[in-house]
C-alpha positions as CSV (number, residue, x, y, z in Angstrom):
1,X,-11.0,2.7,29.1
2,X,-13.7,5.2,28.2
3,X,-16.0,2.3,26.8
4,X,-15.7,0.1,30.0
5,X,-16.2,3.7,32.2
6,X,-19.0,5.3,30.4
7,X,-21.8,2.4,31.0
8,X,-20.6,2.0,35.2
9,X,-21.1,6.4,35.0
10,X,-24.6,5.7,33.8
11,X,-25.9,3.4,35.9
12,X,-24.5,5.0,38.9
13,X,-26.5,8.5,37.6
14,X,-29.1,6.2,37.3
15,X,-29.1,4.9,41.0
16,X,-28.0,8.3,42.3
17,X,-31.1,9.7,41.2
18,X,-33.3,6.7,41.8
19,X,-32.4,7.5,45.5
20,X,-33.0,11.2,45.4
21,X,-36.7,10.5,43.8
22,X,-37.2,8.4,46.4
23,X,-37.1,10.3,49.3
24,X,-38.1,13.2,47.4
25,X,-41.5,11.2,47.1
26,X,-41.7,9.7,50.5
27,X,-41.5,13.4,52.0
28,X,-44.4,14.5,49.7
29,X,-46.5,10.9,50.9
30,X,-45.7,12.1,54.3
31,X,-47.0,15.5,53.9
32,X,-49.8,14.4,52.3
33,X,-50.9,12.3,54.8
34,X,-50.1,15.2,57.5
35,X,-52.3,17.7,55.7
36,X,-55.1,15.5,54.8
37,X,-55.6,14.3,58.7
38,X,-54.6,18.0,59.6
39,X,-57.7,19.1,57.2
40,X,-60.3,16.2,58.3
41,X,-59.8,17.5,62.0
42,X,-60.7,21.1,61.0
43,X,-63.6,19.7,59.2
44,X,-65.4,17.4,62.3
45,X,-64.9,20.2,64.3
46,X,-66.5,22.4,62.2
47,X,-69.1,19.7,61.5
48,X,-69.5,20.1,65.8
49,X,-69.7,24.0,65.7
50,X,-72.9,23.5,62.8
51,X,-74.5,21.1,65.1
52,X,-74.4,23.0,67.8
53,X,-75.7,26.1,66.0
54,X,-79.2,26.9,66.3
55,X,-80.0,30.1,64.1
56,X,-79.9,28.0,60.0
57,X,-78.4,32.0,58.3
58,X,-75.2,31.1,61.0
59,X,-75.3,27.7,60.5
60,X,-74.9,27.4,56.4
61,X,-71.8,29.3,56.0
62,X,-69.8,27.0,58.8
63,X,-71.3,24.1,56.6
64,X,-69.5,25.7,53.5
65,X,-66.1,26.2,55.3
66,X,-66.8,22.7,56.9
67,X,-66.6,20.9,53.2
68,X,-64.1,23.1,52.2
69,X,-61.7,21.3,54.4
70,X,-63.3,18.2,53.8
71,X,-63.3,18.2,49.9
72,X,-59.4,19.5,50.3
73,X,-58.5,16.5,52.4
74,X,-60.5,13.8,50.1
75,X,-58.1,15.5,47.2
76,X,-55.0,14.5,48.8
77,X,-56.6,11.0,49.7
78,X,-56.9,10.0,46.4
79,X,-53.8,11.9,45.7
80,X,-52.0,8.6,48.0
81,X,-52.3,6.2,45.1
82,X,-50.4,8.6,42.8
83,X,-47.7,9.0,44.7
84,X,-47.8,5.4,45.0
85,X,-47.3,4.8,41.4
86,X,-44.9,7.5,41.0
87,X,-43.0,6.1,44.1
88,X,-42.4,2.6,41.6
89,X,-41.4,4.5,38.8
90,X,-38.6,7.0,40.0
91,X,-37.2,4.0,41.9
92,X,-37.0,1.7,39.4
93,X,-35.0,4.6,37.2
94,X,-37.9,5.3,35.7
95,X,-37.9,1.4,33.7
96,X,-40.9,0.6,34.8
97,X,-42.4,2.7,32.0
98,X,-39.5,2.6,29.4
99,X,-40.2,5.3,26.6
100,X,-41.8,7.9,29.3
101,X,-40.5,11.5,28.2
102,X,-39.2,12.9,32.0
103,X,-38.3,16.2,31.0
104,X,-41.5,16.6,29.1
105,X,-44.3,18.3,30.0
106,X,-46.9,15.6,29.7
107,X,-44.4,12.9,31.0
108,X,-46.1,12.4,34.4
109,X,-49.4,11.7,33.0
110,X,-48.0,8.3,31.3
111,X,-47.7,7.5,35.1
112,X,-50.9,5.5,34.7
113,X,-52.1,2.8,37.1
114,X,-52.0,0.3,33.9
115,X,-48.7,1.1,32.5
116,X,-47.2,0.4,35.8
117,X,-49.0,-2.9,36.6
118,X,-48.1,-3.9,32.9
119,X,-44.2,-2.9,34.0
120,X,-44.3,-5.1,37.0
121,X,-44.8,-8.2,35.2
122,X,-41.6,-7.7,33.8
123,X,-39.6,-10.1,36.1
124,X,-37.9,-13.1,35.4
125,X,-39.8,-15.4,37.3
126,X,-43.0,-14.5,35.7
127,X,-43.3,-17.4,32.7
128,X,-45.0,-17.1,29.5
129,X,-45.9,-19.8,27.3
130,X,-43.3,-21.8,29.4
131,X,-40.6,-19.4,28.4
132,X,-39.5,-16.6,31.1
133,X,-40.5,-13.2,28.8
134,X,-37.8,-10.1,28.6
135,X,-37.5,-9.0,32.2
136,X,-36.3,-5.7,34.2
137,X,-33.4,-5.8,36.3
138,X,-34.8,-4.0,38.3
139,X,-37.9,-6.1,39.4
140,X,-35.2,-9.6,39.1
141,X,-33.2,-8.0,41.7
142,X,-35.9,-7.7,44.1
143,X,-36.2,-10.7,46.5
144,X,-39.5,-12.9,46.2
145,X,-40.9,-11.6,49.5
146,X,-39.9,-7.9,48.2
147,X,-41.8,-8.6,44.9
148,X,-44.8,-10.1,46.3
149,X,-45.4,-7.3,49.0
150,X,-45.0,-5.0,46.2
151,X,-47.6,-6.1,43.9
152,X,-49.9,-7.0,46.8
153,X,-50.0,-3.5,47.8
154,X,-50.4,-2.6,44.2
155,X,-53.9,-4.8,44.2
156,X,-55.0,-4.0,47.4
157,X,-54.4,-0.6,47.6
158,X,-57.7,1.0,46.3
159,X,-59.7,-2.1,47.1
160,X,-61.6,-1.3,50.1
161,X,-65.2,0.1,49.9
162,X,-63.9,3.3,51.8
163,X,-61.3,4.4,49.1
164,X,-63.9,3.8,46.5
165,X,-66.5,5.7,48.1
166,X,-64.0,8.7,48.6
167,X,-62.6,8.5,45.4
168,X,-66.1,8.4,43.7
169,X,-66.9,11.6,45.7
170,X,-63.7,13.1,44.7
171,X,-64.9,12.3,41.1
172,X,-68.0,14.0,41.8
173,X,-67.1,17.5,43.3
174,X,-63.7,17.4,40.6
175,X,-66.1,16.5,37.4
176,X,-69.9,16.9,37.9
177,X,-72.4,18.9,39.8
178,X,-71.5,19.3,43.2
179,X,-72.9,16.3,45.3
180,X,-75.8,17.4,48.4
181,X,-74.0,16.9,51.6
182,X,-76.4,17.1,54.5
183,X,-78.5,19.5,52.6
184,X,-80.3,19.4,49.5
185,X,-80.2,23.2,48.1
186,X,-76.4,23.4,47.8
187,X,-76.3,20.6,44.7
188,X,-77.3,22.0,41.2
189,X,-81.3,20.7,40.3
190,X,-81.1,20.9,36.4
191,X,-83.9,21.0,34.4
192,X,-83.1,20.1,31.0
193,X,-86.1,20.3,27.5
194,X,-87.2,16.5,26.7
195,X,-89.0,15.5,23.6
196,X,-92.7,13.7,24.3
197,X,-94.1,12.3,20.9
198,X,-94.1,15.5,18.9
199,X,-93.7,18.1,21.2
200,X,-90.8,19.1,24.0
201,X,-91.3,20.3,26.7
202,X,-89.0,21.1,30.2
203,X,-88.5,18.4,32.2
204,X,-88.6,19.6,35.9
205,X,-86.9,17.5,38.6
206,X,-88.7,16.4,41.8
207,X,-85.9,17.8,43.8
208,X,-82.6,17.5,44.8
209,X,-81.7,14.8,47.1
210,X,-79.6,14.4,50.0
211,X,-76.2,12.3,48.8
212,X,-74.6,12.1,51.4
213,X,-74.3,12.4,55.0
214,X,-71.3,14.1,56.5
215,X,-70.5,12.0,59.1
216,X,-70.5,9.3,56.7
217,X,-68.2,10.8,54.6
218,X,-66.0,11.3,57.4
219,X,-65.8,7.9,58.7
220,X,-65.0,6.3,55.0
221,X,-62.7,9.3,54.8
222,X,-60.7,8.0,57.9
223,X,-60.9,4.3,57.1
224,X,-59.6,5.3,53.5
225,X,-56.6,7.0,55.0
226,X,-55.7,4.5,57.6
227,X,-56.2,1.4,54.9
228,X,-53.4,3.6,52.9
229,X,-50.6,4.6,55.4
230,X,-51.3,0.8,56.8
231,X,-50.4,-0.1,52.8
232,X,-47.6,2.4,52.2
233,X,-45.4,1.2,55.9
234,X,-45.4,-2.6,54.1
235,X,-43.2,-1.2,51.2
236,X,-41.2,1.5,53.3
237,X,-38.7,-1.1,54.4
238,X,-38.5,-3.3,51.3
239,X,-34.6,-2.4,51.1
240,X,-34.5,-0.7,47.9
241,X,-37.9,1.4,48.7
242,X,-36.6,3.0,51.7
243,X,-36.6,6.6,51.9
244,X,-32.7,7.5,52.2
């Protein structure tokens, strides 16, 4: 009795909290997408209060607070795809990545784009060698259509030239020298000692350039944001995705 109990108890824990994940993720996808579009407003309209500002000593600091908000909002943009991934996981009971340590504290970083697209494969239909390889039951109970749609969003997620652009900037202001937005003087010019036959001597810059243009930004910021919440409503219906 307790033998034929015990596995039915597990899998329901399993399921219970598959479904609590879920919507537990979708909430923090929709505020994400709330405070990103909530933070790229503040930004144009500060980006409309420095154009209109004629005296440069008034008009630098609104620049800052401008890519404050900006920079804030390109974080949670390339935060989308991470709640993508971690979307998959919890709803497959976490078998998408078997071995992943949950109650650890590094176990969200195994949460990688590649461990998940190697996890997907894992369905039956998928044929190696002309043999079907070990599956998930989780990815065999999906429909075909549900599958597909899943791993086409997977691909095209961060395909676009606007998501790369904004996550290459997010790269930039996360791990480098601050980028020159608009203005040259707010971007580190490093001068760094460089070795000419047998002597060294300090190799001085020409100048920091201009990177990027704000409005630019912006507009690849937006596209980026639509190409993801038009990705993310494809998979909010797939039955078992739904947020419950």
């Amino acid at each position: 009795m307790v033998a034929s109990w015990f596995p039915s108890a597990v899998t329901d824990l399993i399921r219970m909290a598959a479904h609590s994940n879920t919507a537990n993720v979708w909430f923090q996808v929709h505020n994400t997408f709330l405070e990103a579009a909530h933070l790229m407003a503040q930004a144009r309209a500060y980006n409309d209060i420095e154009t209109g500002e004629a005296d440069q000593d008034k008009r630098l600091p609104i620049h800052l607070i401008k890519l404050q908000f900006f920079n804030s909002a390109v974080h949670l943009i390339c935060k989308v795809e991470d709640w993508f991934l971690l979307l998959l996981f919890v709803n497959s009971g976490c078998s998408l990545i078997p071995g992943v340590d949950v109650h650890g504290p590094d176990g969200m970083k195994e949460i990688t784009r590649g461990a998940i697209e190697k996890g997907l494969r894992m369905r039956k239909s998928e044929r190696i060698c002309g043999r079907f390889r070990k599956s998930n039951p989780y990815l065999d109970a999906l429909s075909d259509v549900d599958y597909r749609t899943i791993r086409g969003v997977f691909k095209k997620l961060g395909r676009p030239k606007s998501v790369r652009v904004i996550r290459k900037y997010r790269n930039e202001i996360a791990h480098r020298g601050l980028p020159a937005v608009d203005y040259p003087f707010f971007s580190p010019n490093f001068m760094f000692p460089k070795k000419t036959g047998g002597s060294v001597i300090l190799a001085v810059p020409a100048g920091t350039k201009v990177d990027y243009q704000f409005l630019d930004l912006y507009q690849h910021a937006c596209n980026a944001l639509n190409h993801l919440e038009n990705q993310l409503v494809r998979i909010k219906y797939i039955p078992v995705l739904e947020p419950r």
